[in-house]
N, C-alpha and C positions, 0 to 999 in steps of 0.2 A: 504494500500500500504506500501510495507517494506521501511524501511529507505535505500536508498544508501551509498555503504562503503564514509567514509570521507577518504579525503588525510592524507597520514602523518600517518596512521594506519597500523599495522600486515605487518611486510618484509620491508618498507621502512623507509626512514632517516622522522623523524619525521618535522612537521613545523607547523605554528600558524596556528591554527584555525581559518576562518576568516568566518563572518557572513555571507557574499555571498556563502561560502561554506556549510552553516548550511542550507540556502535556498536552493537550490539545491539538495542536499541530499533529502530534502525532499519535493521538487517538491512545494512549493512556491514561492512566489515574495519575493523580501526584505522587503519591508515594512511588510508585515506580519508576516513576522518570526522576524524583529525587535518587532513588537506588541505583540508578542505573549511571546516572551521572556521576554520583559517588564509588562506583564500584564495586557496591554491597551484591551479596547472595544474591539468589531467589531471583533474576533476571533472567530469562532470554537471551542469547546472542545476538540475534538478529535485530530485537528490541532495543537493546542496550546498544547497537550502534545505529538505530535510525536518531536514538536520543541524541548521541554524540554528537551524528552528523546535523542534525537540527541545531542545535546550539553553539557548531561549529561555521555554520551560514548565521546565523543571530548574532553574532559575535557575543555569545553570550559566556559570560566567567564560570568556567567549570572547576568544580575543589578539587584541590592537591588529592591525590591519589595516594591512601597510607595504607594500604592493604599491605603484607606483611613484614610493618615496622614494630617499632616495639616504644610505647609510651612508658615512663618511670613515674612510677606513683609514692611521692614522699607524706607520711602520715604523721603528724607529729604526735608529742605524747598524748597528749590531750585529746587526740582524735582517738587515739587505742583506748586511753581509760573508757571516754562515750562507747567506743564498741563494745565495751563486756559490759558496760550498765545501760546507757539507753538505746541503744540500737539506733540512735539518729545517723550515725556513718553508716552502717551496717546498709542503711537503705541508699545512701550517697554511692555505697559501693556498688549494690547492688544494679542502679541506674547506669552506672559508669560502665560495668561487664559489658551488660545488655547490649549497650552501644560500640563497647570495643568490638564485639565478637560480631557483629553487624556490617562496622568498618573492615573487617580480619584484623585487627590490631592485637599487639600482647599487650599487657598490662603487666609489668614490672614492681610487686611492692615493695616499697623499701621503708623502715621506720626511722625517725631522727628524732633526736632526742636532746640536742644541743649540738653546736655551730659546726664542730669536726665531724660530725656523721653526714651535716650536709653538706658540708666540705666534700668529703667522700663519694656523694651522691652524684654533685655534680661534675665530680672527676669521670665518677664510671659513668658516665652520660658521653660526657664528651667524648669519650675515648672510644665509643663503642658507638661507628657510623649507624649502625640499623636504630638506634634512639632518635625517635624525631621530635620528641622534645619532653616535657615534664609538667605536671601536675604537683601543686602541694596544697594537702588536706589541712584545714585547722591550725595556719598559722599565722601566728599576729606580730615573732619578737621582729623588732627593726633590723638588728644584726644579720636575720637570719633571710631575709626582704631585700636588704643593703646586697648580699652575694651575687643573691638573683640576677638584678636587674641589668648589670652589663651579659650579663651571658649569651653564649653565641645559638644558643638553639631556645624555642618559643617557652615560657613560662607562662603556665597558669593558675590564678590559686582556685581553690575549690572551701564553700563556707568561712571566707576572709577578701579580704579587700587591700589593696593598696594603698593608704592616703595623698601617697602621689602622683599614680596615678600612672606610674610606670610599668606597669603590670598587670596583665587582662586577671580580671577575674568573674564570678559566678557566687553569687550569696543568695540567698530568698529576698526581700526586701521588708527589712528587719523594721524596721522604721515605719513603714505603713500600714503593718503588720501590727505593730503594738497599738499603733493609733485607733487601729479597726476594734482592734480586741476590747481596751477602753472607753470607743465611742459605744458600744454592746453594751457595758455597763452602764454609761451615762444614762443610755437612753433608755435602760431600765429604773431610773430614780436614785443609781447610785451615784453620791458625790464625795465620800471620804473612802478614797479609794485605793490599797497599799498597793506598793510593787515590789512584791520579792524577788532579789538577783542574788546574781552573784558576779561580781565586780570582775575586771578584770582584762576582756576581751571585746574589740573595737564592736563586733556583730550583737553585744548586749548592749553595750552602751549606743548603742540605736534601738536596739527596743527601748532603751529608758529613754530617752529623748521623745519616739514615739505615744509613751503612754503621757508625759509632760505635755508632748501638743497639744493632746486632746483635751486634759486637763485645759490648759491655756486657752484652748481655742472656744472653748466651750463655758468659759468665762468663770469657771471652779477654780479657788484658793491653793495655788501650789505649796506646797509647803515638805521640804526634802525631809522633816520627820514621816513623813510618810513611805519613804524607802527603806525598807529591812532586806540589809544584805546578809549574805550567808557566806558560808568560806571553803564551800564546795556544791556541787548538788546533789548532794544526798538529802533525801525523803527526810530521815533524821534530824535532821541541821535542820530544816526548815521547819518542822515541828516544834522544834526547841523554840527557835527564835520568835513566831509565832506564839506559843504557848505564852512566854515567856515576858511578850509585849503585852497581851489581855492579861496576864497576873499582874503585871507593875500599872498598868495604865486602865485596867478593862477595859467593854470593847466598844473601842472610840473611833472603830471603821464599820462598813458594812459591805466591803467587796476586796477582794486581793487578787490582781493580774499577777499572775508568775511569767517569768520572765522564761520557765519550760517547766513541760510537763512533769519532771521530776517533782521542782520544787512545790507543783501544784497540790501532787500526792502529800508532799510534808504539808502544806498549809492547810487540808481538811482534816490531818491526824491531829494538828495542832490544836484547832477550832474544837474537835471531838472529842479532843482531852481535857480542854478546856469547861466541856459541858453546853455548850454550842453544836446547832446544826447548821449542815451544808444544802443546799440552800437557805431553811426558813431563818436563819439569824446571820448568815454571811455568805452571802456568794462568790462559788472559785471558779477563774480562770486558767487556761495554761497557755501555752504558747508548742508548737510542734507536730500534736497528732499522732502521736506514736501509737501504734493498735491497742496496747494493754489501757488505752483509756479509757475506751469506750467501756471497759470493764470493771471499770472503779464503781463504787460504791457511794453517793451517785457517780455516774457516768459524766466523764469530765468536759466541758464547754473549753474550747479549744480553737484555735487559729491554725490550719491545718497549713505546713509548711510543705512545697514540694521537693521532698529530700532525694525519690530517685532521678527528678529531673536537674536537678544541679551539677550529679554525674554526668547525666549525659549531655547536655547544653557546656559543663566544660571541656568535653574531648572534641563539640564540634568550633567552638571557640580556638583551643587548640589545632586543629587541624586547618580553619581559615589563616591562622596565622605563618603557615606554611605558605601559602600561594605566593605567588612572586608579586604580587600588587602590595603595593604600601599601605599598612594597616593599622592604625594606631591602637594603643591598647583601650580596650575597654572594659567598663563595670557592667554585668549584668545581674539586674535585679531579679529574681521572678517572684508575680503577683501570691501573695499567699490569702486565704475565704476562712471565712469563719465554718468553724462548725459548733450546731448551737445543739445541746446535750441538758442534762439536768441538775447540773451544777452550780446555777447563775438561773435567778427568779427576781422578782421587784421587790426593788427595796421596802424593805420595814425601817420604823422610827427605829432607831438607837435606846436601846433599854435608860438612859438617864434623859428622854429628851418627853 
């Protein structure tokens, strides 16, 4: 079957090329003409170069070709402790597979733990041509950021950020995420509203920011006694601190966004130990979505993070960055939705009001 003309050809004002237009022309779906262009499985021969050659008359940019290279995946500590307690990499990881084995790519893991292991890391990179570039999971230090950024093959971070911006990266979008999570609250009649974190890492300190907008935005009394940090996230730790706040102060809130699901677990143990119910005397929020929520006891209200598509939006970030066109680095945010559970009900008066 002949290719159909593209738009933007012979007589008219010319315009972008767009993938949906390359499907069409030649009587595919998107995803197959994305696969095909990509190099991925599950194509046709025949298919897979009527795509080419479609996009080869469009003058249209075709992705670097990574079928079998090999990506290095640096995990820092802190991404390994989360994978034995909350499974939030675990699904980062899982999304990143999905997409290497789709691309034919290896995935390389490798853990670092401080500056000479990344040292090392980015030694065997270099030194090993089939690496066409790296990934690093959960990391914030500047030392270890500072390496990076001259390096001669593509970096990307995966749940971190650059603040200069010199380095693509892939986070959820932590910040409108916490805004959504607290505007749920407001607009349930709560207005003295905690936020349990835990300090530390640039990706919470946008949720705090976030849950502050809304406060601010919303024309509610900021007030930073309202933040109770913790010094891990363990369930535990946040029970404590929680409990700990209603026994010195009673309860001079009526809602607590946790900055994750963990610490959400610890703020209803707290509440319950307290002699307090979840919802009828304080509503809990979490932040992440992790499955074991829905299973809580109530069933946790939550701001559902997309943790396997961070994996895979950062190999294809990655991989753009390979192409021989000039590509500045970027931030990619993705949108994160509320999931609303039984956790968080309308506010009631505050037992001294």
């Amino acid at each position: 079957m002949a290719v159909k003309p593209l738009p933007g050809k012979r007589g008219k004002k010319s315009k972008r090329v767009r993938l949906e237009d390359l499907a069409e022309a030649c009587g595919v779906s998107l995803s197959t003409a994305s696969r095909a262009l990509a190099g991925e499985k599950g194509v046709r021969p025949e298919i897979r170069q009527k795509v080419l050659q479609a996009a080869k008359i469009a003058n249209y940019t075709i992705p670097t070709a990574v079928a079998g290279q090999k990506v290095i995946l640096a995990a820092s500590s802190a991404a390994m402790i989360d994978y034995v307690r909350n499974q939030f990499t675990l699904y980062v990881l899982e999304g990143l597979n999905e997409r290497a084995q789709a691309l034919g790519l290896e995935i390389v893991k490798r853990s670092i733990g401080d500056k000479n292991e990344e040292l090392a890391v980015l030694k065997e990179a270099l030194d090993d041509p089939q690496v066409a570039g790296l990934l690093f999971l959960t990391v914030d230090d500047e030392a270890m950021l500072a390496a990076t950024r001259s390096f001669d093959k593509p970096v990307v971070l995966l749940n971190g950020d650059d603040p200069f911006m010199r380095l693509s990266s892939v986070t959820p979008c932590n910040r409108s995420s916490a805004r959504l999570g607290a505007d749920h609250l407001i607009d349930l009649g709560h207005e003295r509203i905690l936020f349990l974190m835990r300090p530390g890492r640039r990706t919470i300190e946008r949720r705090y920011e976030g849950w502050k907008d809304a406060l601010l935005h919303r024309g509610l009394p900021f007030d930073e006694d309202l933040v109770v940090p913790v010094e891990d996230w363990l369930p535990e730790l946040a029970a404590q601190a929680v409990a700990a706040r209603i026994a010195a102060r009673g309860l001079d809130f009526t809602a607590i966004l946790a900055a994750g699901d963990s610490l959400a677990v610890g703020a209803m143990m707290g509440i319950q130990q307290s002699g307090f119910s979840v919802p009828g005397d304080v509503s809990v929020m979490g932040m992440d979505d992790l499955p074991q929520a829905a299973f809580l006891n109530p069933p946790l209200t939550t701001m559902h993070i997309p943790m396997r598509e961070i994996g895979s939006v950062a190999l294809d970030l990655l991989r753009d960055s390979l192409s021989s066109l000039p590509i500045p680095p970027r931030r990619v945010e993705l949108a994160c939705h509320l999931v609303e559970r039984s956790s968080t009900a309308p506010c009631r008066p505050l037992p001294n009001k």
